[in-house]
C-alpha positions, 0 to 999 in steps of 0.5 A: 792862357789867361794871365792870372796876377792876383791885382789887389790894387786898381790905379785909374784915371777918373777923366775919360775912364769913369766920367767925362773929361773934366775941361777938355778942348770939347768943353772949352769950344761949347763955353767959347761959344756960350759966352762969345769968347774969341775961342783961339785967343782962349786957347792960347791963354789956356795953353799958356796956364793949364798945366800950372793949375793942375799942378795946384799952383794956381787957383781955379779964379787966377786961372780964369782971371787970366784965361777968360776975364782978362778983359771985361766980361757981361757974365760973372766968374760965378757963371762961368764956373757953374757952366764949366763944371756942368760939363763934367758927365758920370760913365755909369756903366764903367763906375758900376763896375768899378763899384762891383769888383772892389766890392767882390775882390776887396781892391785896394783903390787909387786915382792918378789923374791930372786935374785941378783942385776946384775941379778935382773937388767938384767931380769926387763929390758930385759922383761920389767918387769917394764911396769907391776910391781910397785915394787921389792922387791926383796932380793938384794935390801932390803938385806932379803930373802925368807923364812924369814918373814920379807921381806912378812912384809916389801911387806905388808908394803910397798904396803899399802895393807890389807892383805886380799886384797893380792895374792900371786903367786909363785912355792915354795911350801915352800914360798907359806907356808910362805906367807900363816902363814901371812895371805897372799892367795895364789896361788901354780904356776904349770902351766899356766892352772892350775893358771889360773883357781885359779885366777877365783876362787879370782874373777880375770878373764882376 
């Protein structure tokens, strides 16, 4: 029997649901080894700050002042932006039907992820995220972060929505438990097949 809940509202994470993760472990490895950075002693400053700047409490130069130019370098900060936000890739099939089912049910639309500011700024108007998001509420902004409940809250808050008219899609299974401890339904994002056919089940069908 389908479980039809009427969503009006789309809650999605944008890193590993419509594009690529912004700066994940993957990433930091490729610009260690482009630029001839000691990858672990990265990583170990990266651990130290992260969490800091996607707070929005730090800036994206501090975090690299910190992280990669702590000593020298034969690169420019500018460089090594340009080659970190370059591997930020779009998942055309999933933000195609995005697009289609806001379009066709009229969904009220929010991002709930965890990215810093530059970054953040960087992936919505490169992909246009705008044209298809309502609202970020994203953890640079509003200085929380997944896992914490309180950003889900301030999501719940701010789109007005009930929460059984809500869906939530992400690919932590982590944050999907959270989302769902709310009250929040969910979709575990694997794959664009796989999601797809969920969405079906919630009554969304592009």
């Amino acid at each position: 029997m389908e479980r039809q809940k009427h969503i009006t509202t789309l809650f999605l994470d944008i890193g590993g649901v419509l594009l690529s993760d912004g700066w994940d472990r993957n990433a930091r490895k490729d610009a260690s080894a482009h630029f001839h950075i000691d990858h672990l002693a990265m990583e170990e400053r990266h651990h130290i700050n992260f969490s800091t700047y996607e707070l929005g409490k730090l800036s994206l130069n501090d975090y690299l002042a910190s992280v990669v130019f702590n000593e020298g370098r034969d690169f420019s900060t500018t460089a090594f932006k340009k080659f970190m936000f370059s591997q930020s890739k779009p998942l055309p099939n999933m933000l195609k039907l995005i697009r289609l089912l806001k379009k066709k049910y009229q969904l009220k639309i929010a991002a709930v992820s965890n990215e810093g500011r530059e970054l953040n700024q960087y992936r919505i108007h490169k992909f246009r995220l705008d044209d298809i998001i309502d609202t970020f509420i994203s953890s640079c902004f509003v200085h929380l972060s997944k896992p914490d409940l309180d950003l889900f809250r301030l999501a719940i808050d701010t789109m007005q929505s009930p929460v059984s008219k809500i869906l939530y899609i992400e690919n932590q299974p982590i944050f999907v438990a959270n989302a769902a401890a709310l009250g929040i339904s969910t979709i575990l994002h694997r794959d664009y097949d796989t999601t797809l056919a969920q969405l079906s089940i919630f009554g969304l069908k592009p």
